[in-house]
N, C-alpha and C positions, 0 to 999 in steps of 0.2 A: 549566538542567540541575539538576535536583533530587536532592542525593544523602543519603541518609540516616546517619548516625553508623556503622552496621555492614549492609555488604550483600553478598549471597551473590556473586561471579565473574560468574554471567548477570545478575543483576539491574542489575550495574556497567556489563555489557558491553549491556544494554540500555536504558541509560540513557546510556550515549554515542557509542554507535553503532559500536562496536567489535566483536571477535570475540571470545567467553569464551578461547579459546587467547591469544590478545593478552593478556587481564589475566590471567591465569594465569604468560604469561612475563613480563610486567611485573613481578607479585608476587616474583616469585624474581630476578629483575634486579636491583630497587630496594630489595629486603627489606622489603616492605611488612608491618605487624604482622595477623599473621590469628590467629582465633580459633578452635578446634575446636565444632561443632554436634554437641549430645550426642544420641545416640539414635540415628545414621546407622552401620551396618555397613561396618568397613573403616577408620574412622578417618582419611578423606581429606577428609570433607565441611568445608568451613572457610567463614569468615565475613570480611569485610575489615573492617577497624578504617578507615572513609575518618578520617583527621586533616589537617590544613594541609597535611603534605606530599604526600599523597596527590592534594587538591582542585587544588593547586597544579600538580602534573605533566598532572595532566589539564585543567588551562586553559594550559600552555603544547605542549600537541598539536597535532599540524599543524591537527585541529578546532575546536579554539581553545578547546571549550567549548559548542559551539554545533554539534548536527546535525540535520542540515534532513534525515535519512533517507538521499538518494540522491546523489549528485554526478554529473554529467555530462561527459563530454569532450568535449563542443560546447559552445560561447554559449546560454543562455537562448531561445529563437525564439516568436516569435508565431505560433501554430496556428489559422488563421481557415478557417472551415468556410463555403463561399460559400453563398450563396441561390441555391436550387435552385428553378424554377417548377412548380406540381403538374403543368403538360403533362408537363416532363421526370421528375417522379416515378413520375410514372404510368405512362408510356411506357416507363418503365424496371423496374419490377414486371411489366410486362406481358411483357418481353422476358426475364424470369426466369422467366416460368410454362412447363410444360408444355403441351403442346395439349389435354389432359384438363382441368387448372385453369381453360384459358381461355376453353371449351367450360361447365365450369360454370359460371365468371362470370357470362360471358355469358349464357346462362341464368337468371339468378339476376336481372340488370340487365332483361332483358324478364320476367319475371314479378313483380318487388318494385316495378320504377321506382327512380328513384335516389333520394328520398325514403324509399323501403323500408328500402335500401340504408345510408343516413344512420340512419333511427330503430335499425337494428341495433348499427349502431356505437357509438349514446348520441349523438350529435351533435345530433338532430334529437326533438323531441317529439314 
C-alpha cells in the first residue's frame, strides 16, 4: 500500500480499499490532522496529513494493510472449463441457429466447400 505524506479522503480510500465515508469518520473519530485545499468553494475540501499514526491504524485494520480488491464469503475454488470436442461445438452453435441461419450456412458449405469456409475465417491460406 503506497501512501503518500498528504492525500485527499478518495485517494486514501482508494488506496485501501475502503469507502471515502469510512475515512471521513475515521478522520473525525481519530482527529486525524487535515489540511485545507485552497482554491475549492465552500471550504470543506481537505487533505490528510498520513503520519505514523495515521499508517499505523491502517495497518492494524481488519485489512491489515494489504487489499486484494474483492473478499469472498466462500473458499477460493478452482474453476476448470472442461474440453469440449468440436462435434459438441459445433452441434451446439447449430442448435442455436435459426432455420434461416442454417439454411444460409448450409448454403454457403455447398457453394464455398469447407476449405472456402476456413480461408474466410484466416484459418486456411
Amino acid at each position: 500500500m503506497k501512501l503518500n505524506a498528504e492525500m485527499t479522503p478518495a485517494a486514501l480510500a482508494r488506496a485501501t480499499g475502503y469507502t471515502t465515508q469510512t475515512i471521513n469518520k475515521w478522520i473525525r473519530q481519530f482527529n486525524w490532522q487535515t489540511l485545507p485545499v485552497y482554491g475549492v468553494k465552500g471550504g470543506r475540501a481537505r487533505v490528510i496529513v498520513v503520519d505514523e499514526r495515521v499508517k499505523q491504524f491502517l495497518l492494524d485494520t481488519r485489512r491489515g494493510g494489504t487489499f486484494s480488491g474483492m473478499y469472498a464469503a466462500e473458499p477460493d475454488a478452482d474453476y476448470i472449463a472442461t474440453p469440449t470436442s468440436l462435434e459438441q461445438l459445433l452441434a451446439g452453435a447449430l442448435s442455436q441457429m435459426n432455420e434461416t441461419e442454417r439454411e444460409q450456412l448450409s448454403t454457403l458449405l455447398m457453394r464455398e466447400g469447407i476449405n472456402g469456409i476456413l480461408r474466410r475465417l484466416g484459418i486456411k491460406a
